[in-house]
LORO-906003 format. One record per residue (C-alpha): x, y, z; residue in one letter. Coordinates in pm, whole numbers, plus 50000, padded with zeros to 5 digits. Each point is the difference from the previous one (the first is absolute). Layout:
XYZA;...
This chain:
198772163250996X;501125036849920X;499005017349687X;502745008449672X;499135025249804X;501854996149667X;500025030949775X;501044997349577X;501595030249815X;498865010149690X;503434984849820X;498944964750173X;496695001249900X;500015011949647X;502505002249735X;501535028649783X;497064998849769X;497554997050281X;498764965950010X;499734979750273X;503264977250107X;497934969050026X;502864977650072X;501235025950299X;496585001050114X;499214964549957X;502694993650260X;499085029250223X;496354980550039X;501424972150048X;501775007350305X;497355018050162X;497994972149947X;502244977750181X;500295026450278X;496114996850011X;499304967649994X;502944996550281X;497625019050212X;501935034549960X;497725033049902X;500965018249663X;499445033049866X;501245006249654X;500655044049962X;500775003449573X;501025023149799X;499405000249627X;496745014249942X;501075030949800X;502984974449869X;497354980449847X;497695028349870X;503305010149833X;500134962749819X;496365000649907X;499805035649855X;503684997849793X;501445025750244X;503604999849927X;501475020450297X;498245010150372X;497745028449940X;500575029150213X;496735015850035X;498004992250297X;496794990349798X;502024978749718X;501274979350349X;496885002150136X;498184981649656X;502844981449951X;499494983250330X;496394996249943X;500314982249695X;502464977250171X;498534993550302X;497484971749980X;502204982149747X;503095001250231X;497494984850259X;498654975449820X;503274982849931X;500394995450346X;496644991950074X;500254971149700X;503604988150140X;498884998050382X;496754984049971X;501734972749780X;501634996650313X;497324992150211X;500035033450196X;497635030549952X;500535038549923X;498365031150045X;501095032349873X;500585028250210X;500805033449876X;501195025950223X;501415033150092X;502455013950205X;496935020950172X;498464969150047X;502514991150241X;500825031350178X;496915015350082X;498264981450327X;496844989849908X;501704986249622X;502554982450198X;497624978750194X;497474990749716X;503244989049798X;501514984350277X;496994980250065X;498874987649666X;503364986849936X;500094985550267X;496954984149928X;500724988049666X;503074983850191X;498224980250204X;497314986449708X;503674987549884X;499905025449721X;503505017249895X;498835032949911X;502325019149668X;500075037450064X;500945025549818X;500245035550026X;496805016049890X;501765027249766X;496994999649714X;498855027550254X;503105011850257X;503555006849881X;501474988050347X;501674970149780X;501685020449759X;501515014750252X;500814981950279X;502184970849766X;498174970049874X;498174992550306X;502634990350207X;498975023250257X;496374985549969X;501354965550033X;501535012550299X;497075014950170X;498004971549929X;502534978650214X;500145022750293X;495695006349951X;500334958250037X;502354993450268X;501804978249751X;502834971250035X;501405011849708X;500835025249696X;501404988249668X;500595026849754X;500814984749649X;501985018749746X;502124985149690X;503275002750226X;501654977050209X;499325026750307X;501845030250122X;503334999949849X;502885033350110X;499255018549661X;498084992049684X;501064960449854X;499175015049632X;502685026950047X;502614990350233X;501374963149930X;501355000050371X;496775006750087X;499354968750374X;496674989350147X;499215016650358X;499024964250146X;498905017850375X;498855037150057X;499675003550341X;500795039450018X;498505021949781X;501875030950016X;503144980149858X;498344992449692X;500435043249975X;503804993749827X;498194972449748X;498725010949644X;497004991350060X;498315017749689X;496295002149885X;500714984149665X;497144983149893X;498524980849662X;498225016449717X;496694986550149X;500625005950340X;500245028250259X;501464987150306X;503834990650051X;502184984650239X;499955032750227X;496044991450051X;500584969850116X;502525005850198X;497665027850175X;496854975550015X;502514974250153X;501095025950275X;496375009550003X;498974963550102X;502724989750205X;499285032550229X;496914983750076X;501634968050138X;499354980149619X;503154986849830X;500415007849645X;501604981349719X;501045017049638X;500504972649748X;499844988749612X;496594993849915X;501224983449670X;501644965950210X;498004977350121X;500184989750339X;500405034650136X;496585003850174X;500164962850190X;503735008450086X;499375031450159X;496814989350171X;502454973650162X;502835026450107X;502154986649768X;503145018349898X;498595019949684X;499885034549788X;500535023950331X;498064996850272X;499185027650278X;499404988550341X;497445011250211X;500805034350236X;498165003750314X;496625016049924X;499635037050088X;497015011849749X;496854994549924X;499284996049642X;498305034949938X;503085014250124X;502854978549806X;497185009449703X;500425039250060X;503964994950074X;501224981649682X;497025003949750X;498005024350071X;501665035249764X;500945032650143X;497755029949858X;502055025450235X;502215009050290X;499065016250345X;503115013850191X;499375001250389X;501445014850314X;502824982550228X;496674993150253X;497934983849749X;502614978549840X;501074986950349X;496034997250105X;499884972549635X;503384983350079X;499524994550354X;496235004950120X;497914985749727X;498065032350000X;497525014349735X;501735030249820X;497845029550022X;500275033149780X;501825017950297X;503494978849928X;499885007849646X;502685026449871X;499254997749626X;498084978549730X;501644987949637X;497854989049710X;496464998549910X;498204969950138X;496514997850148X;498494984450329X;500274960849997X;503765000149790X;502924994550149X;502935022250104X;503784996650121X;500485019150334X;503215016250024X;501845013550270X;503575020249934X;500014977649643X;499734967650143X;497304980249972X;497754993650273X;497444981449833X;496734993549774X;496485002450129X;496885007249866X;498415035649970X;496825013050155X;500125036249773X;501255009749705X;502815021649912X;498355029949961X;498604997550356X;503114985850170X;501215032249840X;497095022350198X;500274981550354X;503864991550011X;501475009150354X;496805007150139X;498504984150319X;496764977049921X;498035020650116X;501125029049771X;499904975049715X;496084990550054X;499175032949992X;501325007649654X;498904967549878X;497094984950237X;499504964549836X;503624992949955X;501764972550260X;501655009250278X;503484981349918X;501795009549671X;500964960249983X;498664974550240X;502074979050180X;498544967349856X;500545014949656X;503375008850066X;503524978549936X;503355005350149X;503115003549725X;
């Protein structure tokens, strides 16, 4: 039986004060543990760490500075745990905590070792509870509540199944708390129509995601042939229901694969540190050959950003695509329009293509 990966907001997992919702996540274990035991594998991705630092160290509001977050999430981290931990082994079933980051699970080598020792700890019939490592990488601060790690943990899985939790019934066409007329999306099937929603990035006190995350790591998953399903943490019954394709919170089908996970990674995760514009030639070369782009297509360079960041490609103002730099921007600046030969002669170690084709992303 398939995997379900079954990721907790911050507002499900801890309260306004920061302590843990024991009752929420009393039922949350409870349900995986039935999933478990009915021979289904489980991966739990939680928020909360920095939520429950907060609670712990009388933290009234979300600090803003990187190392407060950073502290606050180490103080929070192996208590957060340990609840589950306590809660599943009650259970019968056994944890292990894995903390990772968004590196982790884009560079090569990461991905594999990742990929391989959960999926070892999934066959020892252990659901593993992962977090975002962001006592030393600010990747969750930024990216929304880990929603996008969630995400990227399904597609580095091949899993049956994503269930993002929030404390909403699902996806509703604008914000319930401010517009009484306010309906439930039961069935996105086309994301580009969810463009005339309000769809904002409100979010909790504790939290830093929103239902615009979600609706990203759904599209994120669902591009990699995993349905998705965005419900209310808070009810029980949600997990079991949607693990059954019942009718509940808003579910996203599964679209016909067409990335690997390193590229839906750099496409809907992954930030822009700057913009390339290209020629007519190179732009078609991306869309429609799957080439390399090399420094001779490039007709200017926006932004400071150095090798290994990634950059928008722009041809004419539209957006061509993302990919992956091989120099910065002060020697994209030296080589741009030259030939490759040209361009190892004023810089000898650099690569040959600007952005390689395997780190590079259609729009």
């Amino acid at each position: 039986m398939g995997t379900v990966v079954i990721k907790l907001g911050s507002s499900i997992v801890c309260d306004d004060a920061g302590h843990p919702r024991r009752e929420v996540l009393e039922h949350v274990c409870d349900e995986a543990a039935a999933l478990h035991a009915a021979g289904r594998e489980v991966v739990i991705v939680t928020s909360g760490a920095i939520a429950r630092g907060m609670g712990v160290m009388g933290l009234g509001m979300r600090p803003r500075a990187v190392d407060e977050l950073q502290a606050a999430s180490a103080v929070g981290q192996g208590q957060l745990y340990r609840v589950y931990d306590e809660l599943l082994n009650e259970r019968g079933v056994a944890t292990a905590q894995v903390l990772l980051t968004f590196f982790d699970i884009s560079a090569r080598t990461h991905y594999l070792n990742a990929r391989q020792t959960l999926q070892r700890l999934l066959d020892w019939r252990v659901v593993p509870v992962i977090n975002e490592n962001d006592t030393t990488t600010t990747d969750e601060i930024s990216f929304g509540d880990n929603d996008f790690l969630a995400a990227q943990v399904a597609v580095l899985l091949g899993a049956e199944l994503l269930v993002l939790l929030t404390s909403t019934d699902g996806l509703f066409t604008a914000d319930p708390r401010l517009d009484p007329s306010a309906r439930i999306v039961p069935l996105v099937e086309d994301f580009e129509a969810l463009a005339a929603l309000d769809i904002r990035q409100t979010t909790t006190t504790l939290g830093s995601g929103g239902m615009r995350s979600k609706v990203v790591a759904a599209e994120m998953a669902t591009a990699a042939g995993i349905p998705a399903v965005v419900a209310n943490g808070r009810t029980p019954g949600v997990i079991a229901a949607a693990a059954a394709g019942e009718a509940v919170g808003t579910r996203f089908p599964a679209q016909e694969a067409s990335y690997s996970s390193f590229k839906l990674w750099l496409k809907y995760a992954k930030r822009s540190r700057g913009t390339l514009a290209v020629d007519a030639g190179a732009a078609r070369a991306l869309r429609e050959g799957g080439t390399s782009l090399l420094p001779v297509g490039i007709t200017g360079v926006r932004g400071g950003f150095d090798a290994g960041d990634a950059v928008e490609v722009v041809h004419d103002g539209e957006v061509v695509g993302k990919g992956i730099s091989n120099y910065a921007a002060g020697e994209l600046r030296r080589v741009a329009g030259l030939k490759s030969a040209q361009a190892r002669e004023l810089l000898p170690r650099a690569s040959e293509e600007a952005i390689h084709r395997d780190y590079f992303v259609l729009a």
